[in-house]
C-alpha positions, -999 to +999 in steps of 0.1 A: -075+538+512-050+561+531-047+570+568-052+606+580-022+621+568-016+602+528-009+628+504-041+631+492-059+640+520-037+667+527-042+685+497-077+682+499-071+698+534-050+728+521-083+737+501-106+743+529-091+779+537-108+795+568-141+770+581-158+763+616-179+736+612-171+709+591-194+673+583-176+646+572-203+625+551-197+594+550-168+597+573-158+559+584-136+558+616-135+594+611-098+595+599-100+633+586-110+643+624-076+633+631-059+650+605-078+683+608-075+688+645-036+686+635-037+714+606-067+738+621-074+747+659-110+753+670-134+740+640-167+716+653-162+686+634-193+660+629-192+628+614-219+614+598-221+574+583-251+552+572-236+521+596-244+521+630-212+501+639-191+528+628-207+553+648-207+539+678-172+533+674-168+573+668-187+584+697-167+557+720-135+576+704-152+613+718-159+621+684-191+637+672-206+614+649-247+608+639-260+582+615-275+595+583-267+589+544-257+611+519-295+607+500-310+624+532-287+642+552-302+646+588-290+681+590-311+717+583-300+738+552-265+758+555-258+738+590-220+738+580-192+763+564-178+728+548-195+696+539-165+666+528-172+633+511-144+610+504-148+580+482-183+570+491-202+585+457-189+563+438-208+533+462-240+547+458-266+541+433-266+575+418-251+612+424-276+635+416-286+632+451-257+633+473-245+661+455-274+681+463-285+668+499-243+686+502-250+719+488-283+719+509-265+711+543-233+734+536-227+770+535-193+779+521-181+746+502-188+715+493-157+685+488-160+653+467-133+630+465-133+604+440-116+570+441-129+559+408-121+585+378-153+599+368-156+601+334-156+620+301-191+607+286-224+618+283-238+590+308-231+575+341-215+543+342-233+521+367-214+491+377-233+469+401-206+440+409-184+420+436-152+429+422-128+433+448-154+427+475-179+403+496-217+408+484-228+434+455-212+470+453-213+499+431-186+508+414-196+538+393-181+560+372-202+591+371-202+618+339-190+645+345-209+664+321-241+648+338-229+668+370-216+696+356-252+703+344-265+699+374-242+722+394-250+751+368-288+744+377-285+748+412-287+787+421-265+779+455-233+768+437-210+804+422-184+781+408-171+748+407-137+730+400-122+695+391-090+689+407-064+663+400-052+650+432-029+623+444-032+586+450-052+570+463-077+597+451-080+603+418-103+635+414-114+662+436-148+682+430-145+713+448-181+731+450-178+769+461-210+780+470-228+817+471 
């Protein structure tokens, strides 16, 4: 879905403006640590992913990395200026969640990149299936109504912004936080 330098994550990247600690939930083989030690100097990067495999892997690499998912981030409130999610929402078996375990954790701004377009009704589109894959995944399209409501509830977020980005994103959330 992209190395560290496709298009899209790039102009995700030019988005962050001035950070020093950055998690990467749901961060794989931590492919945006390699991309943002080449655009910024001196930030303290952590990854963070649910399998154990792929953390391993990342500390092996020297790269900071914990396990934890995105429904209970193992981090205290406002632990980092930036919190970035790329394509992993959309796997999970809802949103509401995620999205605020990532306001909790960050401080400045929250990123959500979506692979699947979310979409323009009133409900989530839950899609429990194999397509494309070994063994049952999600493949969600969330409302974006649904979250838009939610952000307006939550007294941490000052604004919020949907962002068309290249492939082989679709959408970018962008959360700017008080």
């Amino acid at each position: 879905m992209g190395d560290s330098f496709s298009k899209d994550r790039i102009c995700v990247r030019k988005k962050f403006g001035e950070f020093k600690t950055f998690l990467d939930a749901g961060c794989g083989a931590c492919p945006e640590y390699k991309g943002l030690n080449d655009m910024y100097k001196d930030i303290n990067y952590t990854g963070m992913d649910i399998t154990p495999k792929l953390v391993e892997y990342n500390i092996s690499q020297n790269i900071n990395c914990v396990q934890g998912s995105l429904n209970n981030i193992p981090f205290k409130d406002n632990s980092f200026d930036i919190v970035h999610s790329r394509h992993v929402v959309e796997h999970m078996n809802n949103i509401e969640n995620p999205i605020s375990e990532m306001i909790r954790v960050a401080s400045k701004k929250v990123f959500n990149v979506f692979f699947i377009k979310p979409t323009n009704k009133s409900h989530h589109i839950i899609n429990l299936d194999n397509k494309e894959t070994i063994g049952e995944v999600y493949h969600n399209k969330y409302s974006k109504q649904l979250i838009e409501e939610q952000l307006k509830e939550n007294k941490k977020v000052k604004d919020f912004e949907w962002i068309k980005i290249p492939a082989p994103s679709c959408e970018l959330l962008l959360i700017n936080l008080i």
